[in-house]
C-alpha positions in Angstrom: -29.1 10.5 15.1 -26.3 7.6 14.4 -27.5 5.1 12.1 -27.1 1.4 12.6 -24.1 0.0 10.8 -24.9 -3.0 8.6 -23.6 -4.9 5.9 -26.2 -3.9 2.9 -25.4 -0.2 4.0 -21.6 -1.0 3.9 -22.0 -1.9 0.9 -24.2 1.2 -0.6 -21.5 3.0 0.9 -18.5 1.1 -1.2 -20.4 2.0 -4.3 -20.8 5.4 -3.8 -16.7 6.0 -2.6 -16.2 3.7 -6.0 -18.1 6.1 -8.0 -15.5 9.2 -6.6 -12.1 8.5 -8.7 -9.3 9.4 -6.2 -6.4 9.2 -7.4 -3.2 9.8 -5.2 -2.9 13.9 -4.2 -6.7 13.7 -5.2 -8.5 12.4 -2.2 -10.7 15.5 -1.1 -14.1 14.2 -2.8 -14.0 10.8 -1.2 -12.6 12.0 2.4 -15.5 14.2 2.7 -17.8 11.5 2.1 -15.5 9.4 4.6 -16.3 12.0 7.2 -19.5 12.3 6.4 -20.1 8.3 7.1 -18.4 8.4 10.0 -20.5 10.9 11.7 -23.6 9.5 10.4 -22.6 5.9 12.4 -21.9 8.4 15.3 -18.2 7.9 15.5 -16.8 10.2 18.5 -14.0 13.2 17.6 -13.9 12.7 13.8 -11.4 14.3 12.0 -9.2 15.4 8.9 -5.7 15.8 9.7 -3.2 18.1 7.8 -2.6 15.7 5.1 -6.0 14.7 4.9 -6.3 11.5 6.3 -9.8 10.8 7.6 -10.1 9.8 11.6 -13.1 8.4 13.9 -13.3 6.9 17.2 -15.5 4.4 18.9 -14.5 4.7 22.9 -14.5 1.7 24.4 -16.2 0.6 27.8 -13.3 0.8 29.9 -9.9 1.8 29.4 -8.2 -1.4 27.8 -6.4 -1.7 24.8 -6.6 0.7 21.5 -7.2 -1.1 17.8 -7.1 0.8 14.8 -8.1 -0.2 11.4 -7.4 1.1 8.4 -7.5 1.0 4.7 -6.7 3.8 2.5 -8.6 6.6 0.3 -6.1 6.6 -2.5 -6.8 4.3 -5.9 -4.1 3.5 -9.0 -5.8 5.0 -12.3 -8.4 2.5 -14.2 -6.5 2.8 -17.7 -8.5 2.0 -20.6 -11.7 2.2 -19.5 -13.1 0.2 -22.2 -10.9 -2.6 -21.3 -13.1 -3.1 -18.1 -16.5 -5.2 -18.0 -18.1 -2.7 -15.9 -17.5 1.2 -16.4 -14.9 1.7 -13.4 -16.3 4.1 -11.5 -19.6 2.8 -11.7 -19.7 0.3 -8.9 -21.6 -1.8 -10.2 -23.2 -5.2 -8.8 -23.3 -8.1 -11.0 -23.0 -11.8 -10.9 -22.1 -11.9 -7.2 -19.5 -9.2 -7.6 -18.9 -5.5 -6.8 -17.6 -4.3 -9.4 -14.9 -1.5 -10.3 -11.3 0.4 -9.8 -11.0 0.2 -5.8 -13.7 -2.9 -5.4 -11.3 -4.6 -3.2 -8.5 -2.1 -3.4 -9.4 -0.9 -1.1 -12.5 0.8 -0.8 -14.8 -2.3 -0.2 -12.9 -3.5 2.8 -12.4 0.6 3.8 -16.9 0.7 4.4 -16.6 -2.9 5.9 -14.0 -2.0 8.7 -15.8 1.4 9.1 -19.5 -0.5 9.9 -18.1 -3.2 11.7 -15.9 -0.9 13.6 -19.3 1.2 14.6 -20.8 -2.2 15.1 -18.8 -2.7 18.3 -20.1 0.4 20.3 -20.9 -0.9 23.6 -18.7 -3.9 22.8 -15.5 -3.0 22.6 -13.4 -2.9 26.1 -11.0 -0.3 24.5 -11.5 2.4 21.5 -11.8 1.5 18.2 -10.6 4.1 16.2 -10.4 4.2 12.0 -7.4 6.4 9.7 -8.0 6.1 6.2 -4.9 7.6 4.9 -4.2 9.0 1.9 -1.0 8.7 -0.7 -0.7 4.8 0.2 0.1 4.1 -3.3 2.8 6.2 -3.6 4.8 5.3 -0.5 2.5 5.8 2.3 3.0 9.5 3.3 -0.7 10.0 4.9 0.3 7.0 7.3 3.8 8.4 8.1 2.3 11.7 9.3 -0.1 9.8 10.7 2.0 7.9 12.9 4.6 10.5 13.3 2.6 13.2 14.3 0.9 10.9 17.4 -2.4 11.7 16.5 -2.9 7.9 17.2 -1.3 5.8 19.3 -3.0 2.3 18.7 -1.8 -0.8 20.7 -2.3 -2.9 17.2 -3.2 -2.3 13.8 -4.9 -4.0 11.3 -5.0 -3.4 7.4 -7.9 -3.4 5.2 -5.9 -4.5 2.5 -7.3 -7.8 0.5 -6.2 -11.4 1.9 -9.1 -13.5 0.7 -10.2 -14.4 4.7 -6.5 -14.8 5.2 -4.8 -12.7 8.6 -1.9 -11.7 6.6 1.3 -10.9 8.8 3.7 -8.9 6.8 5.5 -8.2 3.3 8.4 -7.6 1.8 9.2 -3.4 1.3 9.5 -2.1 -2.0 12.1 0.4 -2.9 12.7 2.4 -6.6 16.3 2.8 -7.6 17.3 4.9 -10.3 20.5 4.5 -12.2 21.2 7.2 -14.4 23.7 7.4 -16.9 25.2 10.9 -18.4 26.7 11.4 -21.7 26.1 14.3 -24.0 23.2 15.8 -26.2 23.5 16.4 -29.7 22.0 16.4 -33.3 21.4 13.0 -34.7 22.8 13.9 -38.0 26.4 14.4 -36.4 26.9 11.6 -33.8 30.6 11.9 -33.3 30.0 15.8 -31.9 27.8 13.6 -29.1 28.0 11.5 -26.0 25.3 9.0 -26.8 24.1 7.6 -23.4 22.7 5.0 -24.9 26.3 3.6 -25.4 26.8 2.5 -21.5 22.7 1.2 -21.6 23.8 -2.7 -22.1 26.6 -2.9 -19.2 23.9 -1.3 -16.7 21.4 -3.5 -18.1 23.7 -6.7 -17.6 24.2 -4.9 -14.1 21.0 -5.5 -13.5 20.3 -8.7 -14.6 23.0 -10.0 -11.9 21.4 -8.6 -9.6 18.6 -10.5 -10.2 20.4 -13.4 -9.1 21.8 -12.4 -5.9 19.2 -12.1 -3.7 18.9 -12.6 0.1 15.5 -15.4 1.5 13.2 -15.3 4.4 11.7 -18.8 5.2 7.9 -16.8 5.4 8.4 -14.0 3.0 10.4 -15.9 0.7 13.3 -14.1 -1.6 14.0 -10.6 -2.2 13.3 -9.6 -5.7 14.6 -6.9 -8.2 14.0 -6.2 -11.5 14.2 -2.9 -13.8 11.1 -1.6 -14.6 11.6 1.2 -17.5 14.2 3.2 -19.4 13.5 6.9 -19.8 15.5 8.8 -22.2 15.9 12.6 -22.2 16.0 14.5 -24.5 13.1 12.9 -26.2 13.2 14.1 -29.4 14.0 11.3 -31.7 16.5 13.1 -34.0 18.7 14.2 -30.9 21.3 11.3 -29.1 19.7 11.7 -25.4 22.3 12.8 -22.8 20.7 10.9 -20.1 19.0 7.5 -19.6 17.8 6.8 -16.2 17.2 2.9 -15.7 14.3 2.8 -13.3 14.7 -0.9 -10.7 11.9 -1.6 -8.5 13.2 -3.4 -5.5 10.9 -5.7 -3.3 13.1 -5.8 0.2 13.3 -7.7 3.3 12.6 -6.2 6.6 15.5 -4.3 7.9 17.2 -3.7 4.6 18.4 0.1 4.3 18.4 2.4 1.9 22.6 2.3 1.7 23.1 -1.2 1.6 20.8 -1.1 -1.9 22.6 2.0 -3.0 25.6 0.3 -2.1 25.2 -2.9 -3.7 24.0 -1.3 -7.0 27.3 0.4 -7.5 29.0 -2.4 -6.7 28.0 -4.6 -9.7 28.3 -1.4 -11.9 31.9 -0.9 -10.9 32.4 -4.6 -12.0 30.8 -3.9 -15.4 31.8 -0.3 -15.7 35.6 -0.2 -14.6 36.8 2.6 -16.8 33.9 5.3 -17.8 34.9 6.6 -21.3 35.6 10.3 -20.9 32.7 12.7 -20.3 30.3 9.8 -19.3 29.0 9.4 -15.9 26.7 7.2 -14.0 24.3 8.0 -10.7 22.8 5.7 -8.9 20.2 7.1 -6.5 16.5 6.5 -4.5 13.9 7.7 -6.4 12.0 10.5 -5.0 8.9 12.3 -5.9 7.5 15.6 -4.7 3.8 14.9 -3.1 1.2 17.1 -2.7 -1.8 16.5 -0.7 -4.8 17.3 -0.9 -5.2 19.5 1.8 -2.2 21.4 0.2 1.3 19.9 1.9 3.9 19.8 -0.2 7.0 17.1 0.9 9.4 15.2 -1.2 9.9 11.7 -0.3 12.0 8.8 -0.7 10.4 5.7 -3.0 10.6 3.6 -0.1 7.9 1.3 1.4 9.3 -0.6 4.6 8.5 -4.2 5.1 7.2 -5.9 8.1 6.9 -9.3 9.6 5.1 -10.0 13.0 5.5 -13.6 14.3 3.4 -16.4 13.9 2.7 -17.2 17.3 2.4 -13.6 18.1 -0.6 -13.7 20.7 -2.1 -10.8 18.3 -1.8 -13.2 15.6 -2.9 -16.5 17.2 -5.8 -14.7 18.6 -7.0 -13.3 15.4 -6.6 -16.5 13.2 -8.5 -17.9 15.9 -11.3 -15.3 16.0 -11.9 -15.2 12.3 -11.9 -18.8 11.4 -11.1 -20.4 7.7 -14.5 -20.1 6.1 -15.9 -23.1 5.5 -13.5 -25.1 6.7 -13.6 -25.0 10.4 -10.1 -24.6 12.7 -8.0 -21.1 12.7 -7.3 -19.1 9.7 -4.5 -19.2 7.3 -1.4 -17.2 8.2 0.7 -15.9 5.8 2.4 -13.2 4.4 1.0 -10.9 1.4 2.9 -10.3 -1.6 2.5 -6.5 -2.0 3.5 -3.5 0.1 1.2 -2.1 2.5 0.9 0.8 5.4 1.8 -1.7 7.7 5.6 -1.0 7.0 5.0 2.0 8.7 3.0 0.8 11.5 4.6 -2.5 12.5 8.2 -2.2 10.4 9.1 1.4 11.9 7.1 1.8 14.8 7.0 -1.7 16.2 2.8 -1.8 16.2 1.7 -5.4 16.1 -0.2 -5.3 12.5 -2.2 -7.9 11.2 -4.3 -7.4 8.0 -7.8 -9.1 7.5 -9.8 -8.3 4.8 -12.2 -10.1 2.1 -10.8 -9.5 -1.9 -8.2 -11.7 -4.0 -4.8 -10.3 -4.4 -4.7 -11.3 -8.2 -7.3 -8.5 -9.0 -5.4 -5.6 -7.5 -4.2 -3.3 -10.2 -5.9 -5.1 -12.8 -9.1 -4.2 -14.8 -10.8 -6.8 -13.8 -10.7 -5.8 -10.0 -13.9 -7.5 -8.3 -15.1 -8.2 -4.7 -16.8 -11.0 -3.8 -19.9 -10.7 -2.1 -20.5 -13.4 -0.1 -17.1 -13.3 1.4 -17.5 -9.9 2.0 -20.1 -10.4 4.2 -18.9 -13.3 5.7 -15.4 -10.7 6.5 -18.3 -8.4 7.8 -19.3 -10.9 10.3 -15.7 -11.7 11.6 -14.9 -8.0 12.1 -16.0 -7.6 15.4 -15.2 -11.1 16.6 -11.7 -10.1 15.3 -11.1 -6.3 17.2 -12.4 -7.9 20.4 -9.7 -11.0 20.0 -6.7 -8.7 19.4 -8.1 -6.6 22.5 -8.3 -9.8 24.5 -5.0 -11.1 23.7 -3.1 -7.7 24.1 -4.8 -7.7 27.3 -3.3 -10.2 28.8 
């Protein structure tokens, strides 16, 4: 028998998914007991997909329009634990606070959408459906497949990621460049027999610094951003001079910004800087990629590329929401704005055109951070808006 979705049960159910680490490729533990809450709050045709993203439905009354929410069931690692004021995985509830590595990021607003979601049975003129999808924290695989394998086809989306009551209405992308310069090995005690690839390290660096300085603006998103984020040397043996450095840039893009035109541009200012490569040097300049495997065993490589999105303000999706969920406290329509980090909705709105809005409760500047905390209160004050919020996006794609 289906039992009642609430928000003191919501929450039981954030600590126990905070008490399951999950690191990216390492979801199975806390899909299973995804799954297992979903059938408990009688979600129809639940379901784990090849990569192992977690699916429910709630049919609607009638045939109108299909909302999906969604967070995700992948975490970044907690670091030094004893850097935190609460164990990480302990989900702990203290001074007003739930406490803990995925408090707000995400798995806090991931058991709010899921009870207010089974909240609406009865309610809801179209389905509701939830995908939690896994590998959003390294590029967003689980909602690629998702998307491109049409196992849902929602009219909108919205993202469980944190916007403090905010409806949030895009990003910039995020890319990872590598630049990679080639020299040749050798023993440390005869440097002239060597290649040292450390050598060409401050052109590329300079490289990068103009960069910096040469970025495109969006009036809502504001400036495209790029910075280099590490140096990796190999060998790494101290006593040999390395034959490769790779320069690592992380890349926050506008909308509609391809993968050539940064590859492009890179080479560009290193041509500048690097006219004439001493013999026997060389320097790459490539996407990073990284071999994933899921949890459910798929291997695929894949580019370091997050897409950004940007849906219009007046948007009847968007008016409709930030009318539905209110600025708590205040009175009038919510906030709109963009967020500042990358989400899944790159892939839902910035590739496949799905209006995407996020809503959720959680402050940005605890993401990532060992101090990562949800607020109660405006937890359960998102909890409240939920529903309000699905049937508003319903309405106005409606009409």
């Amino acid at each position: 028998m289906a039992s009642p979705p609430s928000f003191d049960a919501a929450l039981e159910f954030a600590r126990d998914l905070i008490r399951i680490p999950s690191l990216p490729g390492h979801e199975a533990e806390v899909a299973a007991r995804v799954r297992a809450e979903l059938e408990r709050l009688g979600f129809e045709d639940v379901s784990v997909d090849g990569v192992g993203n977690v699916i429910g439905v709630i049919r609607g009354t009638a045939d109108g329009p299909r909302v999906m929410l969604s967070s995700h069931l992948d975490i970044v690692a907690p670091g030094d634990a004893e850097g935190w004021e609460h164990p990480p995985f302990s989900g702990a509830v203290a001074g007003g606070f739930l406490h803990g590595r995925g408090a707000m990021d995400i798995k806090g607003p991931l058991a709010i959408q899921t009870h207010a979601a089974a909240a609406l049975k009865g309610r809801a003129r179209g389905d509701v459906v939830v995908a939690h999808t896994v590998l959003e924290e390294r590029g967003g695989l689980g909602m690629q497949h998702l998307l491109a394998s049409r196992t849902v086809e929602p009219d909108a989306v919205i993202i469980g990621e944190a916007t403090h009551g905010d409806i949030c209405i895009g990003h910039r992308g995020r890319a990872e460049l590598e630049i990679v310069i080639h020299g040749l090995a050798g023993h440390a005690s005869a440097p002239s027999r060597a290649l040292n690839a450390l050598a060409l390290l401050p052109a590329v660096l300079e490289g990068c610094w103009q960069l910096r300085g040469d970025q495109p603006s969006d009036a809502l998103l504001g400036s495209a951003t790029v910075t280099p984020t590490s140096v990796e040397v190999l060998p790494e043996t101290r006593n040999v001079i390395p034959d490769r450095v790779t320069v690592v840039l992380d890349w926050r893009i506008l909308p509609d910004t391809g993968e050539q035109a940064l590859l492009a541009r890179v080479r560009e200012v290193l041509d500048a800087r690097l006219p004439d490569l001493p013999e026997g040097y060389g320097v790459e300049v490539r996407m990073a990629r990284e071999e994933q495997t899921t949890y459910t065993g798929v291997t695929r490589e894949k580019a370091m590329l997050t897409p950004g999105f940007l849906l219009s303000p007046d948007h009847p999706v968007v008016r409709a929401a930030a009318a539905a969920v209110g600025r708590r406290g205040n009175g009038g329509p919510a906030t709109v704005r963009p967020w500042t980090f990358a989400t899944d909705g790159g892939w839902t709105c910035g590739v496949h055109g799905i209006p995407t809005i996020g809503f959720a409760p959680g402050e940005e500047r605890y993401a990532h951070t060992n101090r990562e905390r949800l607020d109660l209160d405006e937890a359960r004050w998102s909890f409240e808006r939920y529903p309000e919020l699905v049937l508003a996006v319903q309405g106005a794609l409606g009409t």
